[in-house]
Structures are given as C-alpha cells and as structure tokens.
C-alpha positions in Angstrom: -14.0 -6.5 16.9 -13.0 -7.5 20.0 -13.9 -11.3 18.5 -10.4 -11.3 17.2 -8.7 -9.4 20.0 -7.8 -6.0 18.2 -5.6 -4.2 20.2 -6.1 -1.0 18.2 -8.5 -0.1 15.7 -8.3 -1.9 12.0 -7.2 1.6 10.6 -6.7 5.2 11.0 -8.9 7.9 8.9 -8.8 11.6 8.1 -10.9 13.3 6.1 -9.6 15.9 3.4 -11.0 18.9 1.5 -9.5 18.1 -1.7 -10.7 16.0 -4.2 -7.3 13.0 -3.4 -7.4 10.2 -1.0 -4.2 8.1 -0.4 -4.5 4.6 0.7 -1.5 3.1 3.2 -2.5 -0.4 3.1 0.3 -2.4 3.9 2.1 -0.1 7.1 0.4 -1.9 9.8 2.7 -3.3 12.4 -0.1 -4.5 14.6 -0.5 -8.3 15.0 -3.7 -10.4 16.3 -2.8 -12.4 19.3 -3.5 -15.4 17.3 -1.3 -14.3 14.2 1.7 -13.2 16.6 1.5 -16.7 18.3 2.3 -18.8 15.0 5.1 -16.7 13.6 7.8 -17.7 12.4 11.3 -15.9 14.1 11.8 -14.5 10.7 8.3 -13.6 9.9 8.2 -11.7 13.6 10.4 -9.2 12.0 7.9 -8.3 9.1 10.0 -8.1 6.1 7.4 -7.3 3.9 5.9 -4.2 5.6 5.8 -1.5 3.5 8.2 0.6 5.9 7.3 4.3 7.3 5.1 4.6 4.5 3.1 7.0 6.9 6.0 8.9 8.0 7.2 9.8 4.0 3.1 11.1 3.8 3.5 12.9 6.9 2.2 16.0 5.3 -0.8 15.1 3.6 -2.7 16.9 6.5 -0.8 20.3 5.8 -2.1 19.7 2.1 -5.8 19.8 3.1 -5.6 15.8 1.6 -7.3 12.8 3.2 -5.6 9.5 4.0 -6.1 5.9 5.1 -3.9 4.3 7.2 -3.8 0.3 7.8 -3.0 -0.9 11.6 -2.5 -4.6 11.2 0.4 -6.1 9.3 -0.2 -8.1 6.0 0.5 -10.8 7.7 -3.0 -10.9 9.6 -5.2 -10.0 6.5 -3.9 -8.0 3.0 -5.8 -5.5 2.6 -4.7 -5.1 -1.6 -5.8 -8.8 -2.6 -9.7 -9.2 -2.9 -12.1 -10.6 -0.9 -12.5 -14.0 -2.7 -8.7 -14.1 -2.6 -8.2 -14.4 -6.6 -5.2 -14.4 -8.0 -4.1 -10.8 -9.1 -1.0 -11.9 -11.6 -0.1 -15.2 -13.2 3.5 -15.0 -12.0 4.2 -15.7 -7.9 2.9 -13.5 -5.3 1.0 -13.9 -2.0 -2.6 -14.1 -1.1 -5.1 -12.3 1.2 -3.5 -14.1 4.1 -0.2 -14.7 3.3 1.8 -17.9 4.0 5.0 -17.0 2.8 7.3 -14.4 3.4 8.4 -12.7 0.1 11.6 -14.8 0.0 9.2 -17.8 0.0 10.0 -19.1 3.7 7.0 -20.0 5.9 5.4 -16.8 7.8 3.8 -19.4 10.3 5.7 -22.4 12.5 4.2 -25.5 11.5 0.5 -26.4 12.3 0.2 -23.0 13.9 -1.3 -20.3 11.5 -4.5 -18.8 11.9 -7.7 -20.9 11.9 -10.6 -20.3 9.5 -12.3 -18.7 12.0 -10.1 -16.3 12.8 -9.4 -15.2 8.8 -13.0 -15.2 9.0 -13.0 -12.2 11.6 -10.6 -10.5 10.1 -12.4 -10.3 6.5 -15.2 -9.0 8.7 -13.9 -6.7 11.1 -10.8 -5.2 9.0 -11.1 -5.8 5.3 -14.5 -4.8 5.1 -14.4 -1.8 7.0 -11.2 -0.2 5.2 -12.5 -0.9 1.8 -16.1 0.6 2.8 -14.1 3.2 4.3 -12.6 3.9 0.9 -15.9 3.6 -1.0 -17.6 5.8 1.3 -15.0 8.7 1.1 -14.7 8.2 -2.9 -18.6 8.6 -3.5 -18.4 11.5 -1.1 -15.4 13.4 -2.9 -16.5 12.7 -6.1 -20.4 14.1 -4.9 -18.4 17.5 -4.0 -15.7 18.0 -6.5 -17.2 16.0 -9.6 -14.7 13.3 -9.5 -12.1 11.7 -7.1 -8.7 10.2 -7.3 -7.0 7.5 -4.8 -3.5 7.4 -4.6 -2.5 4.0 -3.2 1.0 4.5 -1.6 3.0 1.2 -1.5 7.1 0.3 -1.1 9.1 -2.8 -1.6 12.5 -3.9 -1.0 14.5 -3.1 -3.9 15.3 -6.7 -4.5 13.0 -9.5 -4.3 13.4 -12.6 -6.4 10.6 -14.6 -5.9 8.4 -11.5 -7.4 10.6 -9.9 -9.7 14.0 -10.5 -11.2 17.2 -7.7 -11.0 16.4 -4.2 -9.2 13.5 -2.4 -9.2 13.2 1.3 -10.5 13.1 3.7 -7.7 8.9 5.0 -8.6 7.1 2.1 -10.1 3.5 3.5 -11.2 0.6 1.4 -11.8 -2.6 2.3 -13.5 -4.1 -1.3 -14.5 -2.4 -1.0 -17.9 -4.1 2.5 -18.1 -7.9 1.2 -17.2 -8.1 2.8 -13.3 -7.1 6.2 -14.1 -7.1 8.7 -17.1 -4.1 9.4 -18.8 -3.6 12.6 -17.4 -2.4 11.1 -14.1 -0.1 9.3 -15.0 1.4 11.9 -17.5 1.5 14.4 -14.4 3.3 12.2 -11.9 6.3 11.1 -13.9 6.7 14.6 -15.1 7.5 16.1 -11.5 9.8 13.4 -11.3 13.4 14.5 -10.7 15.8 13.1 -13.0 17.9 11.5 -10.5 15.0 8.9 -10.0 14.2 5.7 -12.0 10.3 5.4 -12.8 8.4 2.8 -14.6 4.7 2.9 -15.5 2.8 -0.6 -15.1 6.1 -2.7 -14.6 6.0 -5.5 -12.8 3.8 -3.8 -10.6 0.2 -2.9 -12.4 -1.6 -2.2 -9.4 -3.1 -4.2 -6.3 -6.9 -5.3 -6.2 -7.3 -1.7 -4.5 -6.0 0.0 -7.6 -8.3 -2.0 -9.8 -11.3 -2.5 -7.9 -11.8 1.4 -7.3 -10.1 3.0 -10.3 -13.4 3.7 -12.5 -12.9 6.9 -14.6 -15.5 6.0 -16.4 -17.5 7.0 -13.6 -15.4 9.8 -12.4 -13.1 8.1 -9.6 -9.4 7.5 -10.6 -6.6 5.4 -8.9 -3.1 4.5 -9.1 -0.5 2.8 -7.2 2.9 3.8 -6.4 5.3 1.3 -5.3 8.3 2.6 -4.1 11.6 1.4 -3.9 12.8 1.1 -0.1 16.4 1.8 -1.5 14.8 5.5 -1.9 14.9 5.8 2.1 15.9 3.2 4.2 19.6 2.3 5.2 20.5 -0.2 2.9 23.1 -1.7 5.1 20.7 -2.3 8.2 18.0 -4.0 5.9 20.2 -6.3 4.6 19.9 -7.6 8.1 16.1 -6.8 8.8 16.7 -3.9 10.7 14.8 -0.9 9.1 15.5 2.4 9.6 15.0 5.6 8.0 18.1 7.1 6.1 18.7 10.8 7.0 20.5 11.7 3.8 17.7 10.3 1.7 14.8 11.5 3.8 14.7 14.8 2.7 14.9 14.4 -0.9 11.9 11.5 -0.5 9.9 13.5 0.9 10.3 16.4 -1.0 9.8 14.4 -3.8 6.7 12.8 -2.6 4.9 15.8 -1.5 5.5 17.2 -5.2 3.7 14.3 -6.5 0.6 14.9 -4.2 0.4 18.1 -5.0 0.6 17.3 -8.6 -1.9 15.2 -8.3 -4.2 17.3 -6.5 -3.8 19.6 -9.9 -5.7 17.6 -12.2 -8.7 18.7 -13.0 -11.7 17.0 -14.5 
C-alpha cells in the first residue's frame, strides 16, 4: 500500500451480529498524493462525494449491524464501477477513475491525471480489498444466519443534468430491476417510508456494479442501493456554492428515517 502513498487505510470495517451489511462507497475524502496534485480547483472541492453518508448511519453500531466505510474519494478509484471498468448504463455517467466532475468539467488540470501505474495500485491495493472485504463478510453472514443482505448507502445532489434530467425524488431505491434482491426488500423499505418523502424504485438509478455484482438471492445474499437525495440533509443554500454542511432542521428527521429503514431491513427474514 504504501506503493501509492496511502495516508490512511483503503477503508474502515466493523463486523455486525445481524444478518445486514451496509456499504459506504463513495464517502472517502482521502486523496493519493498523486491524485491531489492534478486536480482541478473545482474538482479539489469534491462535488460528487456522497456527503456525511457515515454520519446519517451513525448508529448502525447501536443496531448490532456491520458496515463498510470507503477512505478515498471517487476521484482516486470508484469503488461502485467494476474492475474492467464496463459501462453500467447506456446514458452518461463516469468510469472507475473518473475524468469528469458530474457537471462534465475536467476533475484533472491538463496532462496531469494519474498515470497507469498509479490506477494500477489503486485497483490493487483499494478496490480489491473492499470488494473481498464485502465478499468475505457476505459468505460469513450468510454461513450463520442462512442468508445475507447488503445495503449500499449512496446520495446525490438533487440536481444533476449531465445524469438525470429535473429533480430527483428524495429515496431512490435500486434493486437491478428486481434481480439483486427478493421482493420482499424492497416492499419493506418503501413501506416505513414517511409520507412526507418522495421514493422511487429503480429510477434512474438501478443500482451500482456493487448492487449487481453481489445481489444473488438465488444464492441467499440480497442487495440494494439507496441513493439519497442531498436536498434530504444538507443546506441547500451553501451547496449551491460547494460548501456542504449538515442541515440541523433536517438532521433529525433523516436520521430517524434512516435508522427505520435499517431496522426494517434487518426484519426480513428468509
């Protein structure tokens, strides 16, 4: 690891005693020496971090549940595109190492992002270890409780052209068009939803390659993918100028809103 400079490790882990694991792939704010050199002044803000995801999860440990946590910013590898760095949709979107910001300016000054070498590392020493990581803890949690679920927790601005047009709902659920996880789940999760929330199931967001690649209920591990609206929690008017910060007023609500879906989740049986 220390190949590629990694000022902290490529994730955080904690085991649960319950048959859920949520995934946090995209709330690194870490940067590789080499990535952090070649930003653009835009791109050092990182727009597209999915913000204080951790912090709205802050009580999976009280909830006997098991997490995931990404260090590293998308920006140095994405952790929810696959290895060989296919295509997930057919409309616009960004690839295991992003070169465009989500409003389609360049992430990197010119001539300076990452060398091949160093995306080379970084599948090695931080992609590969947070998937087996996930793999691992599936196989175990399915071994002990006769099946497993993943809960990959995502968020997105509210607004992003380039990827979707108009506003987004508030929960936006994706089960691979109802292949990564049995029906059940999804039926459970927009139930507990209070009314005062907007929820769509496989909108424009069907699930990342993490969703996808682990959700198998045919062999008794489920996943799904929540992407959720940053209007939810943040203050809108400071994001409109790149500063994130957690709304008060919202905070509350979100997170009681958020721990009801865990625990629903954690309900399902198999």
């Amino acid at each position: 690891m220390s190949q590629i400079g990694l000022p902290v490790p490529a994730f955080d882990f904690k085991q649960g005693d319950s048959p859920l694991l949520v995934s946090m792939p995209h709330s690194g704010l870490n940067l590789t020496s080499e990535v952090q050199a070649g930003l653009s002044d835009q791109a050092k803000k990182l727009p597209d971090t999915d913000w204080f995801i951790p912090e709205l999860y802050d009580f999976l440990e009280s909830l006997g549940v098991g997490f995931i946590k990404a260090n590293y910013s998308r920006y140095v590898i994405d952790l929810n595109r696959p290895y060989d760095d296919k295509p997930l949709y057919a409309t616009k979107t960004t690839g295991l190492f992003p070169d465009i910001l989500f409003d389609e300016s360049p992430i990197f000054i010119d001539g300076k992002a990452p060398s091949d070498e160093h995306k080379a590392l970084c599948k090695e020493h931080i992609w590969k270890p947070y998937h087996g990581t996930i793999e691992q803890e599936l196989a175990r949690l399915k071994a002990k409780f006769g099946y497993a679920i993943l809960f990959d927790a995502h968020s997105i601005a509210a607004q992003v052209p380039m990827l979707f047009d108009g506003t987004l709902p508030d929960f936006n659920w994706g089960t691979n068009a109802g292949e990564s996880c049995d029906s059940a789940i999804a039926s459970i999760v927009t139930q507990v939803l209070r009314p005062h929330y907007t929820q769509v199931v496989n909108g424009r967001f069907k699930g990342g390659y993490i969703t996808r690649h682990f959700g198998q209920p045919s062999e008794g591990i489920h996943a799904i993918q929540l992407e959720l609206s940053q209007a939810t929690y943040l203050n809108d008017e400071m994001a409109k100028r790149a500063e994130y910060q957690l709304d008060d007023s919202k905070l509350p609500f979100i997170k009681q809103q958020l721990k009801d879906v865990i625990e629903a989740c954690q309900h399902v049986r198999f």
